[in-house]
C-alpha positions, 0 to 999 in steps of 0.5 A: 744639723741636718735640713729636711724641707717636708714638702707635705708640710701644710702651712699651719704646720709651719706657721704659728702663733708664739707665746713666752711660755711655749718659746723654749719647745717652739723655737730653741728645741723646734730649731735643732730640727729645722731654722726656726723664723721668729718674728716679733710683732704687735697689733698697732705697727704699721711695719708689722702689718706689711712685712707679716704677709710677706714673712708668710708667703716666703716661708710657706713657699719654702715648703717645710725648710723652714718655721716661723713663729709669730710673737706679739710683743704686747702680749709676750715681752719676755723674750723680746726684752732678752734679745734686746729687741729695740724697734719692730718688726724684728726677725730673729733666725734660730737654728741649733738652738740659738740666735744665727741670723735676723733683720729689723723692719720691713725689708722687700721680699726680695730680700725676705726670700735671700734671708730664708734661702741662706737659712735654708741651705743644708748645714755641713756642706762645705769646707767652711762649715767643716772648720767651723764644725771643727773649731766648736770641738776644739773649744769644747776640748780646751784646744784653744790654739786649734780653734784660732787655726779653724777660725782664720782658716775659713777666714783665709777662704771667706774673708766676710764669714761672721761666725769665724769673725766672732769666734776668733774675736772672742778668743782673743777677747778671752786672752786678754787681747781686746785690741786685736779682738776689735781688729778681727771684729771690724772685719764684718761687712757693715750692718752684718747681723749675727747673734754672736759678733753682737755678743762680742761687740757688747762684751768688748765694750763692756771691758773698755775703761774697765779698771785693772784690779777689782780688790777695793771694792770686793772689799768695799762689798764684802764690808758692807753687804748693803752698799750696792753702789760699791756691788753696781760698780763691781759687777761692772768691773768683773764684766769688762773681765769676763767674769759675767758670771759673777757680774750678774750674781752681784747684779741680782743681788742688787735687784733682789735688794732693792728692784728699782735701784737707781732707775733700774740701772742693775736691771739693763746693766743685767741684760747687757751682760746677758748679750755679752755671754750670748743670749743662750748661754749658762749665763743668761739662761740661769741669770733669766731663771733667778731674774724671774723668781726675784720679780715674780716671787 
């Protein structure tokens, strides 16, 4: 991705108020452009009322290299359910289409500008960001042993460096290996924020206790397609292994069934699954799209 501040741009070019239905042109295409800035808000928080001006300020100083688009939660949750937005203010940082970076309440403007000054650093200019680069093409090529060799190499060079830790971590999560997964994900600087080692994290929890063979209850499912005690805790099962796919398929399943099923446990066990594929991931976009069709229908 390649970072052009407009110095021309006025700040109501820059500057937005952001709706569910417009998030996919305003922030996840608008990002592949520039680092979009997303701030989830609503009218009776107290956090939200300091840290709004201040996001503004910061972001119209920065002259074009960044956007920022504010969401008011009451009137548009979708998306603040999706990432899992717990408290606000909370900021997300987008950038080629996906979550990289964000912080929750209202943090000094000191720290504001840092956070805008990070995003705003030209992409692909170090020797970091080139192995990064490379290590995404090796995965895209199945070249699992060369993208483990990109990943600890940046590490090699920058020991803290989040989006290698999540990438190796997540390899060796994919091979089975959570333990050292853990290890390599215990590396971050505590309070780290990134998108992609939160996935992880959710995905290694998710496959702690879960149980080594899954046979019994497929079979308890398949004999009875109405016993969605026996698909809950399948669905469980085949996420502590990866399968997210198929754990949110049976998930949907049950909400389409029965949407409030023992206390709406399908629902969040759902958007945990989501987290763990990552929140712009196949999974989570095709699993929104169904979710929303169950719900809405």
């Amino acid at each position: 991705m390649t970072l052009i501040g407009d110095t021309h741009a006025k700040p109501a070019d820059l500057i937005k108020e952001g709706t569910d239905a417009g998030f996919m042109a305003d922030v996840i295409e608008a990002s592949r452009q520039q680092p979009v800035i997303v701030d989830f808000w609503a009218p009776w928080c107290g956090p939200c009322k300091q840290l709004g001006p201040a996001l503004e300020r910061a972001v119209t100083a920065a002259k074009g290299a960044v956007k920022l688009v504010k969401i008011d939660i009451d009137k548009n949750p979708a998306y603040a359910q999706q990432l899992r937005v717990q408290s606000i203010p909370a900021v997300f940082a987008f950038a080629d289409g996906r979550p990289v970076d964000g912080f929750m309440g209202a943090v000094p403007e000191s720290e504001i500008k840092a956070f805008i000054a990070r995003l705003a650093e030209p992409a692909g200019g170090g020797p970091a960001a080139e192995l990064l680069e490379m290590a995404q093409e090796s995965l895209a090529a199945g070249d699992l042993g060369g993208a483990a060799q990109a990943f600890a190499q940046v590490l090699q060079e920058e020991p803290e460096n989040l989006k290698a830790i999540a990438g190796l971590a997540r390899l060796y999560l994919n091979g089975g290996d959570a333990e050292k997964a853990w290890q390599i994900v215990d590396m971050a600087p505590e309070g780290a924020k990134d998108a992609e080692l939160d996935s992880v994290r959710t995905a290694l929890t998710l496959a702690e206790g879960a149980p080594s063979e899954t046979a019994d209850l497929e079979r308890r499912v398949a004999a009875d397609g109405l016993d969605l005690e026996a698909r809950f805790e399948l669905a469980k099962a085949l996420a502590g292994h990866g399968r997210l796919d198929e754990a949110a398929d049976h998930l949907l399943t049950i909400i389409e069934r029965d949407r409030a099923w023992n206390e709406d446990a399908a629902r969040r066990q759902l958007l945990t699954v989501f987290e763990a594929a990552g929140p712009m991931s196949e999974v989570a976009r095709q699993g929104r799209r169904r979710l929303s069709s169950i719900l809405f229908s």
